[in-house]
C-alpha positions, 0 to 999 in steps of 0.5 A: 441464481439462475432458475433451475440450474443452480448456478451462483453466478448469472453470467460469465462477466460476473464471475471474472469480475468477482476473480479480479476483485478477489486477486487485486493486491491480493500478494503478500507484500512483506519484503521489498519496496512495496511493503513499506511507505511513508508513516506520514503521507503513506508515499512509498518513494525516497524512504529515510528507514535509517533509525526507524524514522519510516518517512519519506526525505519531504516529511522529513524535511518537514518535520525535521526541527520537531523530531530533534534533527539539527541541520550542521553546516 
């Protein structure tokens, strides 16, 4: 605190730095592509949701034969 003011924030670059740490990723993210990434690596790009799987297509190339997928011709 400054003496004799009262003032919280010692300078005016504190406070903008405190405003952006407090606004970064601060939106809620509950619908859309942001909202949902990988259940493995947590990448959120080429997404297979079908059948709740929530990987993204290298995971699930990965781990493919263990989750009970069969490659037909």
């Amino acid at each position: 605190m400054r003496a004799g003011l009262g003032l919280p924030f010692r300078s005016c670059r504190d406070r903008e730095k405190m405003g952006h740490q407090q606004l970064y990723w601060s939106h809620p993210r509950k619908f859309g592509q942001g909202s949902r990434s990988c259940r493995v690596c947590s990448n959120r790009h080429g997404l297979i949701r079908k059948y709740g799987l929530n990987m993204c297509r290298q995971c699930f190339r990965q781990y493919a034969k263990d989750i009970g997928f069969v490659k037909l011709d």
